[in-house]
DSSP file (Angstrom, degrees, kcal/mol; ACC not computed):
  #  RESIDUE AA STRUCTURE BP1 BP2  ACC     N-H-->O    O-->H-N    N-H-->O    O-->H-N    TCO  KAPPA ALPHA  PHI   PSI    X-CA   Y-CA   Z-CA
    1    1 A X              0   0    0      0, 0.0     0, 0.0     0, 0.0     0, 0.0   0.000 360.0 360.0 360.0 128.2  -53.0  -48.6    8.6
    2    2 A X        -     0   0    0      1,-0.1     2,-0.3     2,-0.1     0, 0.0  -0.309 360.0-122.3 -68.2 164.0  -51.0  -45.8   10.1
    3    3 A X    >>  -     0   0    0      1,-0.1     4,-2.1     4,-0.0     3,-1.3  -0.709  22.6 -97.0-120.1 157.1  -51.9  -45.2   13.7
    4    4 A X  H 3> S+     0   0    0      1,-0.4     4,-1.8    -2,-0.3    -1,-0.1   0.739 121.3  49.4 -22.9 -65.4  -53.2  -41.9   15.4
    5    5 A X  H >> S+     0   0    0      2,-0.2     4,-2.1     1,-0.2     3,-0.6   0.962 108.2  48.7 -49.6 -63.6  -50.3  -40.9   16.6
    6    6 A X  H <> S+     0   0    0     -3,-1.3     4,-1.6     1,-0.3    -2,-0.2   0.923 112.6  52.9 -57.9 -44.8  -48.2  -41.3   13.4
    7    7 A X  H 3X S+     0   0    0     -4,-2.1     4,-3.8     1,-0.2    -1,-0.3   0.847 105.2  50.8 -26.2 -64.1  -50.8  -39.4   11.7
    8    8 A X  H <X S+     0   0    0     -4,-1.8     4,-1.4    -3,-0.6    -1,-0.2   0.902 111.1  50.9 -49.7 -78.0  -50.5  -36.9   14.1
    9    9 A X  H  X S+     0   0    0     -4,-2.1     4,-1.9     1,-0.2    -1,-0.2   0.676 112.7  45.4 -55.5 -13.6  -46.4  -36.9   13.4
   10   10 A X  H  X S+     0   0    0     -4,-1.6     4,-1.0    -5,-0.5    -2,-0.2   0.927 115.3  44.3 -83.0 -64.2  -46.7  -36.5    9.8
   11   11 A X  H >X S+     0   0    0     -4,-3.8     3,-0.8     1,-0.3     4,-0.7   0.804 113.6  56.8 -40.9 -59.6  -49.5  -33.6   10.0
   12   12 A X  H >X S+     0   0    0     -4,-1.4     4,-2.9     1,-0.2     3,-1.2   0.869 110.6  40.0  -0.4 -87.5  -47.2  -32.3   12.6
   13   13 A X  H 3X S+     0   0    0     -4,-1.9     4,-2.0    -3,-0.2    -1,-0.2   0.754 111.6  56.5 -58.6 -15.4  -44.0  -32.2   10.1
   14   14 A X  H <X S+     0   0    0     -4,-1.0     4,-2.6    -3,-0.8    -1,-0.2   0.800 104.9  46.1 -86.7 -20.5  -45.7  -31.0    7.4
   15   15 A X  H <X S+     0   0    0     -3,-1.2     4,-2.2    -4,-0.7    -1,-0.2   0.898 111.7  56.8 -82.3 -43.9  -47.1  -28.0    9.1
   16   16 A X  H  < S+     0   0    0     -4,-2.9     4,-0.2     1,-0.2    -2,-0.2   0.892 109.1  44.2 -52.0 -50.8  -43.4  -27.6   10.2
   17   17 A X  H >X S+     0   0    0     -4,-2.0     4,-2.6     2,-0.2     3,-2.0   0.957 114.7  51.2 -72.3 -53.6  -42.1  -27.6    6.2
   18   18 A X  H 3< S+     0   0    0     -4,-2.6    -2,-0.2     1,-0.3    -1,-0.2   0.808 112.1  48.0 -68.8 -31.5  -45.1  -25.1    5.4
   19   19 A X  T 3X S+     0   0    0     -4,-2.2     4,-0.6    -3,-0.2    -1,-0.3   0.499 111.3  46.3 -86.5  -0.5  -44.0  -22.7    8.3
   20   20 A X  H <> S+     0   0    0     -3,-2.0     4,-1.7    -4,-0.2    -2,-0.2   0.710 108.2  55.6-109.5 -20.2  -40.6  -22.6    7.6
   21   21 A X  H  < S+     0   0    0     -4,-2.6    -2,-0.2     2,-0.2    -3,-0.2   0.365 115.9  45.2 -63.6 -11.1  -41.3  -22.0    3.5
   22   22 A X  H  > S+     0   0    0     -5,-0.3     4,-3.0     3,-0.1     5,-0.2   0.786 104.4  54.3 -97.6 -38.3  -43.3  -19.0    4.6
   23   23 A X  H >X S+     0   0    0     -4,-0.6     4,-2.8     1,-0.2     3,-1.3   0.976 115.9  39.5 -57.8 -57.0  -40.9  -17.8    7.1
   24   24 A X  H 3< S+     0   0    0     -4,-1.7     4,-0.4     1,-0.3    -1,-0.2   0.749 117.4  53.0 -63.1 -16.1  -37.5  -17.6    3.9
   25   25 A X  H 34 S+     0   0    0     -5,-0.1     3,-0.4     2,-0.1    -1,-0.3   0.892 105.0  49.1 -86.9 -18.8  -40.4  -16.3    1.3
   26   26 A X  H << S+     0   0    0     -4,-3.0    -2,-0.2    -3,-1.3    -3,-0.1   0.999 126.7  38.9 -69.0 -58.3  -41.5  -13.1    4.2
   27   27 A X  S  < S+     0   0    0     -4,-2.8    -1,-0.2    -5,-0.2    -3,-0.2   0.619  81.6 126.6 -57.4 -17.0  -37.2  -12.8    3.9
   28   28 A X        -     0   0    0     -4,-0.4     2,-0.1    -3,-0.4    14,-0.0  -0.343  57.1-141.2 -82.8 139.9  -36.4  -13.3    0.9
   29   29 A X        -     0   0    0      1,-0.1    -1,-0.1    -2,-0.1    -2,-0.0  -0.616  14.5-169.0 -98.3 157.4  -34.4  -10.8   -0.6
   30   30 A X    >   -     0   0    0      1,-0.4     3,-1.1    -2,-0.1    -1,-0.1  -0.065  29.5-153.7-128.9  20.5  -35.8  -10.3   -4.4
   31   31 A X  T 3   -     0   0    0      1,-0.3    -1,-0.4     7,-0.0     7,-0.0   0.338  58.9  -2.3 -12.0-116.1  -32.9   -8.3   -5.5
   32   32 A X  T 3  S+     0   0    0      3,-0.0    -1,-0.3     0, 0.0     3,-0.1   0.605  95.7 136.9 -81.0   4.4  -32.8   -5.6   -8.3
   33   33 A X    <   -     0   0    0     -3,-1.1    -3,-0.1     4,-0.1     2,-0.1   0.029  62.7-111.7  -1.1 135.0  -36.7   -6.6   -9.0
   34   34 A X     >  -     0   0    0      1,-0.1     4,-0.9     4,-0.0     5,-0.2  -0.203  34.6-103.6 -63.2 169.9  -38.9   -3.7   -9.6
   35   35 A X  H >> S+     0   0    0      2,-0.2     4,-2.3     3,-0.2     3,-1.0   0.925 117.8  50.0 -54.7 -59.5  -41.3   -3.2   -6.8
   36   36 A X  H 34 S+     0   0    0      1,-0.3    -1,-0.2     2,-0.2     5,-0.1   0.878 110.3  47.4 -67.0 -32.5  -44.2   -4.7   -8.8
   37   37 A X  H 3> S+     0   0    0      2,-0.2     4,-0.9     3,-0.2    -1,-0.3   0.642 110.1  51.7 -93.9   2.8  -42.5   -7.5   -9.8
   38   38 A X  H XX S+     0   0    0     -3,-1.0     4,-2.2    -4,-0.9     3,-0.6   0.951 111.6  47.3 -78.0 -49.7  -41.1   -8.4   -6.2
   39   39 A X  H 3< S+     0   0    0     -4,-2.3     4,-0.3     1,-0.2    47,-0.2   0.486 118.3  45.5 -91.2 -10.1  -44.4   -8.2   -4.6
   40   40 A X  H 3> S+     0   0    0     -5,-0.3     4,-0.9     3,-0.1    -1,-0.2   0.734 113.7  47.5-100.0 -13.2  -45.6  -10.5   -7.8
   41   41 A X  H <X S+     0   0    0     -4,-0.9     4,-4.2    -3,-0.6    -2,-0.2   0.924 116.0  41.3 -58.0 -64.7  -42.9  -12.7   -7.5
   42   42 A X  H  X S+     0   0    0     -4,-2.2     4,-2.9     2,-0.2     5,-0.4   0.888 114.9  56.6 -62.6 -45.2  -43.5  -13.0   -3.6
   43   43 A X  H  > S+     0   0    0     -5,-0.4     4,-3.2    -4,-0.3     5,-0.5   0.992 107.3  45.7 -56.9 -57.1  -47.7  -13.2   -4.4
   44   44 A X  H  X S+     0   0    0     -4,-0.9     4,-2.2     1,-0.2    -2,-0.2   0.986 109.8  54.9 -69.3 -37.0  -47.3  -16.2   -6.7
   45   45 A X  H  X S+     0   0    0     -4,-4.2     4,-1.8     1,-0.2     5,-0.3   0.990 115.5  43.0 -57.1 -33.3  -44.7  -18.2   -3.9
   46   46 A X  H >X S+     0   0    0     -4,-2.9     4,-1.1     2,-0.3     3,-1.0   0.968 112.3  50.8 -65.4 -44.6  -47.7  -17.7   -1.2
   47   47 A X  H 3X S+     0   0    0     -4,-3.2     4,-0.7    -5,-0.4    -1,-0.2   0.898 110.6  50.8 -76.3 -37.3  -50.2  -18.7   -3.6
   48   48 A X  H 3X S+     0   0    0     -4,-2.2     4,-0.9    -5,-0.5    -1,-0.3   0.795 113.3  43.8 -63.5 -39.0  -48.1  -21.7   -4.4
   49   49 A X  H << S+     0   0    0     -4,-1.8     4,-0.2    -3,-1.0    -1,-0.2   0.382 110.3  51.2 -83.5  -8.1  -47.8  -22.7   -0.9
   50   50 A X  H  X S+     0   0    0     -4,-1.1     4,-2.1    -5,-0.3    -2,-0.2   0.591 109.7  57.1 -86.6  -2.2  -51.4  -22.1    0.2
   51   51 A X  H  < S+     0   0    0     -4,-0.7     4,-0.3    -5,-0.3    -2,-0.2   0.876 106.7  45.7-100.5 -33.2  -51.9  -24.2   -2.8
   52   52 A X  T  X S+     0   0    0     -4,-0.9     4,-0.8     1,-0.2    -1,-0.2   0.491 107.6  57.1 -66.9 -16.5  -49.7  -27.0   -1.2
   53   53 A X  H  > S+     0   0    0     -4,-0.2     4,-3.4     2,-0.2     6,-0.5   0.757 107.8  51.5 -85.8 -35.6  -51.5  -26.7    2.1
   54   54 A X  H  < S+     0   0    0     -4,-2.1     4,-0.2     1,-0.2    -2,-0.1   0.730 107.9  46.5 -60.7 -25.7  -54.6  -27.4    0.3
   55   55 A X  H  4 S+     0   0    0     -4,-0.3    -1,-0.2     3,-0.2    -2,-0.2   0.777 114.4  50.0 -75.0 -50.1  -53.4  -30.1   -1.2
   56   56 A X  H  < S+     0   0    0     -4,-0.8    -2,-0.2     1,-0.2    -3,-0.2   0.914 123.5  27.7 -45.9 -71.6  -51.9  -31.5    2.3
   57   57 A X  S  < S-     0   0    0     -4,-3.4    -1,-0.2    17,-0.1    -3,-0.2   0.380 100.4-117.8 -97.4   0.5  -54.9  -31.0    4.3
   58   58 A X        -     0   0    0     -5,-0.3    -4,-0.2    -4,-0.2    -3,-0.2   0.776  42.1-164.1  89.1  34.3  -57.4  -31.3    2.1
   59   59 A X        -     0   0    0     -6,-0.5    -1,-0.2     1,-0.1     2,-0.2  -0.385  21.7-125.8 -49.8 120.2  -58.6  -27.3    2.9
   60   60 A X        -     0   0    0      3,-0.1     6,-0.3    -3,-0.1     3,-0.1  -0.519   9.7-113.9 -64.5 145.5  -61.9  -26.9    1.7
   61   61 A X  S    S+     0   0    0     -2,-0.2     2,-0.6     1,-0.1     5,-0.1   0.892  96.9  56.7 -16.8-107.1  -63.0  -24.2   -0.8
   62   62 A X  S >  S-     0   0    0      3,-0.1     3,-2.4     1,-0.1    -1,-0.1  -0.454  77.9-132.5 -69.1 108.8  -65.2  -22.4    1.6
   63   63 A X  T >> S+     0   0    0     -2,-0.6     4,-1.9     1,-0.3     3,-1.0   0.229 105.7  50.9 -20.0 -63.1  -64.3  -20.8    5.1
   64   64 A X  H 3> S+     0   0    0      1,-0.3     4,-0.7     2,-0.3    -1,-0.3   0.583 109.6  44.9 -38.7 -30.2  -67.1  -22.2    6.8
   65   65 A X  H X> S+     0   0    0     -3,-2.4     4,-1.4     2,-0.2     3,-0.5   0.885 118.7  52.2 -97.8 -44.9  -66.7  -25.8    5.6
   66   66 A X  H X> S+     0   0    0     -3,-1.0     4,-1.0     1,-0.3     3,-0.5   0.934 103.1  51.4 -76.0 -80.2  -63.0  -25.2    6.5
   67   67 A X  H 3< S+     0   0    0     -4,-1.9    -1,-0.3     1,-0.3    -2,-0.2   0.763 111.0  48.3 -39.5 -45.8  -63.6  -24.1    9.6
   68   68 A X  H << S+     0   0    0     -4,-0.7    -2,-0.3    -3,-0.5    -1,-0.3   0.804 126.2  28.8 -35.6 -60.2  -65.6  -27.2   10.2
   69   69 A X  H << S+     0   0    0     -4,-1.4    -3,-0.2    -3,-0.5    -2,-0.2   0.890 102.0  66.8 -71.7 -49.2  -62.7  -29.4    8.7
   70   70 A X  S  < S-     0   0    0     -4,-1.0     2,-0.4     1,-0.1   -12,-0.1  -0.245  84.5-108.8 -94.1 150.9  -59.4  -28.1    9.0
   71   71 A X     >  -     0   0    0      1,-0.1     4,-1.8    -2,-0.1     3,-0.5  -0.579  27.5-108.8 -89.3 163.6  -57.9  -27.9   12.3
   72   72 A X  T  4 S+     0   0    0     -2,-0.4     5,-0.4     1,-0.2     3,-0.3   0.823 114.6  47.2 -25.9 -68.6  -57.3  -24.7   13.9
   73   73 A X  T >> S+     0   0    0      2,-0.2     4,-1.9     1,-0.2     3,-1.9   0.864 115.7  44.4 -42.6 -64.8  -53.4  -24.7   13.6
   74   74 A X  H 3> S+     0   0    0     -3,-0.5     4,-1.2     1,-0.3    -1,-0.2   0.735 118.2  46.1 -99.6 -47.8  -53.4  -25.7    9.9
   75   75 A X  H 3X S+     0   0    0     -4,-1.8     4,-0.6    -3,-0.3    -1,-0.3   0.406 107.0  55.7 -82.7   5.9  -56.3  -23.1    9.1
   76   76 A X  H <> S+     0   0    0     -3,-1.9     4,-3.5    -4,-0.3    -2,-0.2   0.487 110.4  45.7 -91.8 -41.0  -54.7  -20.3   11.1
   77   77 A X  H  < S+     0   0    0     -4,-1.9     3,-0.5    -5,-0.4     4,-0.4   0.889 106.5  60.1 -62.9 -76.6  -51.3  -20.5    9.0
   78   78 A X  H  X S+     0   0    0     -4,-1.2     4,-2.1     1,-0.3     5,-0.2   0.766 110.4  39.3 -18.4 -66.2  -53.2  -20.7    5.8
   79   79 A X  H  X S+     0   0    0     -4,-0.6     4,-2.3     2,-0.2     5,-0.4   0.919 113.0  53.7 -72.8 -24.5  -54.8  -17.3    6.5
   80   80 A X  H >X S+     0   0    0     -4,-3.5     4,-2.6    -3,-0.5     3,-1.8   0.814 110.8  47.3 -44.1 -85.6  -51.6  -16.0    7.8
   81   81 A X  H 3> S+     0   0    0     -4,-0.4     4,-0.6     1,-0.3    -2,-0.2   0.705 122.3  43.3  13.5 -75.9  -50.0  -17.3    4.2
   82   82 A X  H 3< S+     0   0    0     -4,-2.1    -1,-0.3    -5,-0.3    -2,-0.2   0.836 104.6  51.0 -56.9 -45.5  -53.1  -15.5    2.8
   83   83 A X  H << S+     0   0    0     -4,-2.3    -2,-0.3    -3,-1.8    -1,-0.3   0.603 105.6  67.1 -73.0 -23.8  -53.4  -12.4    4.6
   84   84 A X  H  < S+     0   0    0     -4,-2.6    -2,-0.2    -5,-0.4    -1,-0.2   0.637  76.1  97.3 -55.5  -8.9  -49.3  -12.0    3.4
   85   85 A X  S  < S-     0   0    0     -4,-0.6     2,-0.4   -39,-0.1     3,-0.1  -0.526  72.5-147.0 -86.0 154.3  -50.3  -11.8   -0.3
   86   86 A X        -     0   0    0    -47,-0.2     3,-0.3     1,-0.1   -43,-0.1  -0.936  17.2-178.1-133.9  99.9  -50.3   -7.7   -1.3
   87   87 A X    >   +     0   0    0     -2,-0.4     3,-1.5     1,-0.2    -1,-0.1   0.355  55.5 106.6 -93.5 -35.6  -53.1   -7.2   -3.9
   88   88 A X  T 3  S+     0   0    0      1,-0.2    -1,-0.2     2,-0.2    -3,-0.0   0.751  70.0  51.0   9.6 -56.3  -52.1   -3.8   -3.9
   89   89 A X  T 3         0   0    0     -3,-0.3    -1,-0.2     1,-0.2    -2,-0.1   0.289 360.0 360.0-111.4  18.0  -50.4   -3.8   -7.2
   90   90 A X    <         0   0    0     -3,-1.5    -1,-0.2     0, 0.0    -2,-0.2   0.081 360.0 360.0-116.5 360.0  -53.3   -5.4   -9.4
């Protein structure tokens, strides 16, 4: 059984991989894309990486039970991740 600590290091890297997949999709250039389809392009990577965080940490469905579960760190990136997405153009 892995120990506290390792746990800890794993959770640790993974949060590391998730923040650095957010930072190169917020960069990424989406080149001669229409508008609508950069910003649907860009919508579906976030949704795909909240979708992998969910997966990671086991995010519950609703904020409340989340809040409850997840830890701070790991549920403040999510809604960053979430609060990126532009809804706008649906």
């Amino acid at each position: 059984m892995p120990s506290i600590h390792s746990v800890a290091q794993i959770q640790h890297r993974k949060i590391e991989i998730i923040e650095r997949k957010f930072k190169e999709i917020l960069e990424k250039d989406y080149g001669n894309q229409s508008s609508y389809k950069n910003t649907e392009a860009r919508n579906h990577e976030l949704e795909t990486l909240m979708s992998q965080m969910e997966s990671w940490f086991d995010i519950p469905f609703l904020l409340e039970d989340a809040k409850k579960e997840t830890s701070p760190k790991v549920l403040k990136l999510y809604q960053e991740i979430s609060n990126a997405r532009d809804f706008s153009i649906y």
